[in-house]
C-alpha positions as CSV (number, residue, x, y, z in Angstrom):
1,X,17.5,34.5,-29.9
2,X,18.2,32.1,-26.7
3,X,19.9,28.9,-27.6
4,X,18.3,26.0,-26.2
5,X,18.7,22.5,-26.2
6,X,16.1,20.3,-27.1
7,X,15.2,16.6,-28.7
8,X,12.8,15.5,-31.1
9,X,11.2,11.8,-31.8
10,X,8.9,10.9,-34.0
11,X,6.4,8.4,-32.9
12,X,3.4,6.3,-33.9
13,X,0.9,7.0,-31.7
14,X,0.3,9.1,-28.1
15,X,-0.5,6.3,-25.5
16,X,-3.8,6.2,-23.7
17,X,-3.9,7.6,-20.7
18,X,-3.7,5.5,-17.4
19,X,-6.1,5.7,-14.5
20,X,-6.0,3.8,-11.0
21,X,-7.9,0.9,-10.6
22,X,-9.9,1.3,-7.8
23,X,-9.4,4.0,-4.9
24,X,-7.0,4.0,-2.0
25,X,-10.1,4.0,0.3
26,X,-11.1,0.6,-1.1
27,X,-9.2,-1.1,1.7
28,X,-11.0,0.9,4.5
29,X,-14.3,-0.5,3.0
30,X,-12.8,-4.4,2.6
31,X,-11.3,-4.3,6.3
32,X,-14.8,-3.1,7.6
33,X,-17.1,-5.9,5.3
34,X,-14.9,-8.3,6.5
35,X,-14.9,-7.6,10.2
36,X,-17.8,-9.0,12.3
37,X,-18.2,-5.4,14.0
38,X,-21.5,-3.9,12.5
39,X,-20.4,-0.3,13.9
40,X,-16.8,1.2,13.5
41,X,-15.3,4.5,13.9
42,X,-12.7,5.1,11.1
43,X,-9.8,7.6,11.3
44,X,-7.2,8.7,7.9
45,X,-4.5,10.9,8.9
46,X,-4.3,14.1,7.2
47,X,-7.9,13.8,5.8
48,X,-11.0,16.0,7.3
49,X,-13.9,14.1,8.5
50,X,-16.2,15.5,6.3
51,X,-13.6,14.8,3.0
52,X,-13.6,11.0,4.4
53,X,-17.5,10.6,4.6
54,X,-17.6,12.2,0.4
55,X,-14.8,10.0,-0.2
56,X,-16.1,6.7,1.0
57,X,-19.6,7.5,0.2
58,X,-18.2,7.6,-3.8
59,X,-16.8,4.2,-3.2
60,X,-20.0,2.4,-1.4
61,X,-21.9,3.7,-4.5
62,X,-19.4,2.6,-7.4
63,X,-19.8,-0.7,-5.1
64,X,-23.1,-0.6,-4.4
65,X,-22.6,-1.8,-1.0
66,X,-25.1,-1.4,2.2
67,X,-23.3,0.7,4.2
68,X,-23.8,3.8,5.9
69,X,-21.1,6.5,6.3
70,X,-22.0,9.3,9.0
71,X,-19.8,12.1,10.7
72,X,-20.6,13.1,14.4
73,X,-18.7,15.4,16.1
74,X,-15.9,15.4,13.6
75,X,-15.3,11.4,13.9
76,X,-16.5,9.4,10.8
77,X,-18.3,5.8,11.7
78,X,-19.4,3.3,9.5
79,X,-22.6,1.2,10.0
80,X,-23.9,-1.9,8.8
């Protein structure tokens, strides 16, 4: 047998698991309810059109906000 070194501690309970508040896309959504412009084209680096429209279509639902998310020509807009 290997010799290994490992610890032990006893403890009272496992701790609940944490999960985000929110999304990261949350912003994108706050910027574009707070702007006056009622048609915006939005751009994430490193993220695919079509992942950005899914993604921000989640968070208008959990938010139930009246906006509309659309993907033309690989460009996402949003419309008020």
């Amino acid at each position: 047998m290997s010799d290994i070194s490992f610890n032990l501690t006893p403890v009272a309970t496992k701790p609940s698991r944490r999960y985000r508040k929110g999304s990261k896309y949350d912003p994108v959504l706050d910027a574009f309810m707070d702007g006056e412009a009622r048609l915006v084209e939005v751009s994430v680096v490193g993220k695919d059109a079509n992942y950005l429209r899914t993604q921000l279509n989640k968070r208008i639902d959990v938010n139930n906000l009246r906006v509309k998310v659309s993907v033309v020509n690989n460009i996402v807009y949003l419309e008020k």
